[in-house]
C-alpha positions in Angstrom: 0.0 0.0 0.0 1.3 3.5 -0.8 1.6 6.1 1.6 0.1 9.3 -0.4 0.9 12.9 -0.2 -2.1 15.5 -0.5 -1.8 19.0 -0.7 -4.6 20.7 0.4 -5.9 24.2 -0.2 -4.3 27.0 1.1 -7.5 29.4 1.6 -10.1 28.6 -0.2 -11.5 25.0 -0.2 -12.4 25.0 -3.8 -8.7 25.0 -4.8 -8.8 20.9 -3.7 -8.6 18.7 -6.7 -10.8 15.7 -7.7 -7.8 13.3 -7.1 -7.1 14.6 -3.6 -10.6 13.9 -2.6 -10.7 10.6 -3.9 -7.8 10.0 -2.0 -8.9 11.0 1.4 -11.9 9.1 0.5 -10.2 5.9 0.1 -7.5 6.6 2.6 -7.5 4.2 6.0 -5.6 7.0 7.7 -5.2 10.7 7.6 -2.1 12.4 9.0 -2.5 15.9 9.9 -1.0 19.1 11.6 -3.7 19.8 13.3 -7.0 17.1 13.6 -9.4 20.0 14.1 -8.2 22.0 10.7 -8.2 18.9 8.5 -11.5 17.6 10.3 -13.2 20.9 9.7 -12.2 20.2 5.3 -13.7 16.7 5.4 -16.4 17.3 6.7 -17.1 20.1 4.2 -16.6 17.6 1.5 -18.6 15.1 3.4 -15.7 12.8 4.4 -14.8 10.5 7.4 -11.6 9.4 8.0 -9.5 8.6 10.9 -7.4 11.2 12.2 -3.7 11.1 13.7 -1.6 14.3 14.7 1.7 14.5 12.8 3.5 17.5 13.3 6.7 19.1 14.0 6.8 18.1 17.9 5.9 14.5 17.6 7.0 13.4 13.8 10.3 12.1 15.0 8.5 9.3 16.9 5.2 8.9 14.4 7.3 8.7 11.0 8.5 4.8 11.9 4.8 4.0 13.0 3.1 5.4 9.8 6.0 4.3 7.6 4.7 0.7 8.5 1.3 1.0 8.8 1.8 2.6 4.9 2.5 -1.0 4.4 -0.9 -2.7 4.7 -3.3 0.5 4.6 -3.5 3.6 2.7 -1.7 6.4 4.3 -2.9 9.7 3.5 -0.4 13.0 4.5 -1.0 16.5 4.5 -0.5 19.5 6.4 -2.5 22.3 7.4 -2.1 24.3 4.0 -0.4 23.3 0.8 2.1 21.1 -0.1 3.2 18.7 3.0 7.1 19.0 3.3 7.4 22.4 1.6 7.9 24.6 5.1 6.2 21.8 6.5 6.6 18.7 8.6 6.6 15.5 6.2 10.3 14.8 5.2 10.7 12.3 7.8 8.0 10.1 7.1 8.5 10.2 3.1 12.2 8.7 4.1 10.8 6.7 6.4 9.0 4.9 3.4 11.3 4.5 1.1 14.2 3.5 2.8 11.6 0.6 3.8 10.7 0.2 0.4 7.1 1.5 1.0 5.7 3.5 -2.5 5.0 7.1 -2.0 2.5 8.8 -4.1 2.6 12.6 -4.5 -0.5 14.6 -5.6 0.1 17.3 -7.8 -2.0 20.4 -6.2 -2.2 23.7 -4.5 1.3 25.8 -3.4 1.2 29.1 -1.6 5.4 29.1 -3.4 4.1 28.9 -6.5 1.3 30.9 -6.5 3.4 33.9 -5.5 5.7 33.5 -7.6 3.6 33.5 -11.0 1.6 36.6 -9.1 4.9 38.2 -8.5 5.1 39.0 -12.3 9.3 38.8 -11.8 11.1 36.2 -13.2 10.4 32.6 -13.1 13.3 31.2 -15.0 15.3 30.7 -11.9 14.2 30.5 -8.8 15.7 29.9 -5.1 13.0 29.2 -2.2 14.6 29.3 1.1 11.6 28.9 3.2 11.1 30.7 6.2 13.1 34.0 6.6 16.1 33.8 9.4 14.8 35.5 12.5 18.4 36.4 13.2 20.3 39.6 12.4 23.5 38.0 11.0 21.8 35.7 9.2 19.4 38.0 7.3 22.0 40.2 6.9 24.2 36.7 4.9 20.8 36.4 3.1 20.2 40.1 1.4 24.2 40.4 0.5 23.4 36.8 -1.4 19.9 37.6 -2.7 21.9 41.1 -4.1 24.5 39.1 -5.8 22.6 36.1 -7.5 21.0 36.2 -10.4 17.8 34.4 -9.3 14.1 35.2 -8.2 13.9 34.7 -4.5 11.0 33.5 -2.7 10.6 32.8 0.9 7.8 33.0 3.9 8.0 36.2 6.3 6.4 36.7 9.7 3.9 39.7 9.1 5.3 41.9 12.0 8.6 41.0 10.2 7.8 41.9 6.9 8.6 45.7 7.1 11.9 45.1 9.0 13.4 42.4 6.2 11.7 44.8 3.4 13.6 47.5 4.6 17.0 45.9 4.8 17.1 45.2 1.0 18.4 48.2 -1.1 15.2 50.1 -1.6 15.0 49.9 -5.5 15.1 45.6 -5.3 11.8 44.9 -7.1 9.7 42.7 -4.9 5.9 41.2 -4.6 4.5 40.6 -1.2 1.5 38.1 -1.6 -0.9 38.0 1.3 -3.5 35.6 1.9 -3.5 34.3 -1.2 -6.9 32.7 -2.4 -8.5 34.0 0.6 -10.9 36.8 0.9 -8.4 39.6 1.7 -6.0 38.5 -1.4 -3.1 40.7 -1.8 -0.5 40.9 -4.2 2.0 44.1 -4.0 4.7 44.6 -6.7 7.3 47.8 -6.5 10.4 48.6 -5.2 11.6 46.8 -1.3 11.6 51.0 -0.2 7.8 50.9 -1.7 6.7 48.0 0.1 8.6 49.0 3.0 6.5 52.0 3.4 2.8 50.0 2.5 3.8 47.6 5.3 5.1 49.4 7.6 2.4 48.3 10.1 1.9 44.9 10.7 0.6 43.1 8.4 -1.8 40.6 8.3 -2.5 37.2 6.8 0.2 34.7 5.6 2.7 36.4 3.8 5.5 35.7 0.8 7.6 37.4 -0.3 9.2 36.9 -4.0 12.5 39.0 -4.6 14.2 39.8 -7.7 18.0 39.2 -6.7 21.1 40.4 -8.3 20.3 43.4 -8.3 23.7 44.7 -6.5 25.9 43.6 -9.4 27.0 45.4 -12.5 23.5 46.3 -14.5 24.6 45.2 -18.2 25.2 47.9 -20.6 22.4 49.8 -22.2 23.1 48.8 -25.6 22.2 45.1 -24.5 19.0 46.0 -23.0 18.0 48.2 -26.0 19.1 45.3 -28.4 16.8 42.8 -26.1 13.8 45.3 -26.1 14.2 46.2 -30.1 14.3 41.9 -30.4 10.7 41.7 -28.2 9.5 44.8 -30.4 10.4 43.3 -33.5 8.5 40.3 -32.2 5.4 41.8 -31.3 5.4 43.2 -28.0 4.5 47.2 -27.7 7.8 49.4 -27.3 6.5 49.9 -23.8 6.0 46.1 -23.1 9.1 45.7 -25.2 11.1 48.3 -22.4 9.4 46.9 -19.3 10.4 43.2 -19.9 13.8 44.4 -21.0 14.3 46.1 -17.9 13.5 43.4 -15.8 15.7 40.7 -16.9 18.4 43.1 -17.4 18.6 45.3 -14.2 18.2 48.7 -16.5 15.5 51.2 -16.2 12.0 51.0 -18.6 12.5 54.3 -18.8 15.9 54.6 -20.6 15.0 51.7 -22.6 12.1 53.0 -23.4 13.4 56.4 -24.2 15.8 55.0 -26.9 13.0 52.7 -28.6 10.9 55.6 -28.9 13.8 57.7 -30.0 14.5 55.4 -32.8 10.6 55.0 -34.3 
């Protein structure tokens, strides 16, 4: 018997998919974060299912029990919201299984990571989660001099009453998208500069919160020629010399508005 990972929504309950029902349906045990939050999205679907707790506190111990029970009965996993193992407890039950040669099945389905990220409207090309943002100053410190000098779109969860201090320890013209409660009924997505989203959080905010980063932006921008030559190729392939400018600029590091300026200097 497979054990079987199930991502679950991560606001709104329509987001589940036809497969993941099925497999809570047919599933002789669910583990969960939290047996109140999953009971409360079975029984909105109209499912009963036995319940263990599997979280962060007690996985070290429950991983060897489920990992064999995943031999003779269908083991369902999830975690409160999302994807189980992606910021969230799971890892140690998945090795369990295979290094006892038990199948894992893994549900394709709802990601508050990859949400974000397509919101963002940065680059999606390469991309570097690192989870939870380090609570400590050294260590966030490490992180902006590396998200400054790679070449990558960074995404990563933030505490809301920490989302203005690690906003504002990014140089302020970093482009950024801070996504907040995604799918839920206060949906936010922000895009601007890290000194612009600084300032539009600089309460606490509130919700569930991600933040997607455009890094390298402390290195050498390339020269304007290149990003002209790139936003003359978009133009020349369809894209508006405004369109053409903006998505120049953002995979090269240089303004829209001197790209922009040249294009329309050239027409």
């Amino acid at each position: 018997m497979p054990l079987v990972v199930v991502p679950t929504p991560i606001g709104n309950l329509e987001d589940i998919t036809l497969r993941a029902l099925r497999a809570l349906r047919e599933a002789d045990v669910v583990a969960c974060e939290d047996t109140r939050h999953t009971g409360r999205l079975l029984r909105h679907y109209g499912i009963e299912a036995s319940l263990v707790s599997y979280h962060e506190h007690n996985e070290a111990a429950r991983a060897p029990q489920l990992a064999e029970r995943a031999r003779r009965e269908r083991v369902a996993l999830v975690s409160d919201a999302g994807m189980p193992l992606v910021s969230d407890p799971g890892y140690r039950l998945v090795q369990e299984c295979v290094e006892r040669g038990v199948e894992v099945e893994v549900l394709p389905g709802p990601s508050a990571l990859v949400t974000a990220l397509v919101a963002s409207g940065l680059p999606a090309d390469e991309v570097v989660f690192l989870g939870f943002a380090p609570r400590r100053r050294g260590e966030r410190a490490a992180l902006v001099e590396r998200i400054g000098h790679e070449r990558a779109t960074f995404v990563l969860f933030e505490s809301p009453n920490r989302l203005a201090g690690m906003l504002s320890e990014l140089p302020p013209e970093t482009p950024v998208a801070v996504a907040r409660e995604l799918t839920k009924l206060h949906e936010e997505v922000f895009r601007g500069s890290a000194a612009e989203a600084a300032k539009r959080f600089a309460g606490r905010a509130r919700g569930e919160v991600v933040l997607v980063v455009r890094g390298g932006t402390a290195t050498a921008a390339p020269d304007l020629e290149e990003a002209v030559a790139l936003a003359r190729r978009y133009a020349a392939e369809g894209e508006t010399p405004g369109r053409a400018a903006a998505r120049a600029a953002r995979e090269t590091g240089r303004k829209r508005g001197e790209i922009y300026a040249r294009l329309a200097a050239e027409a």
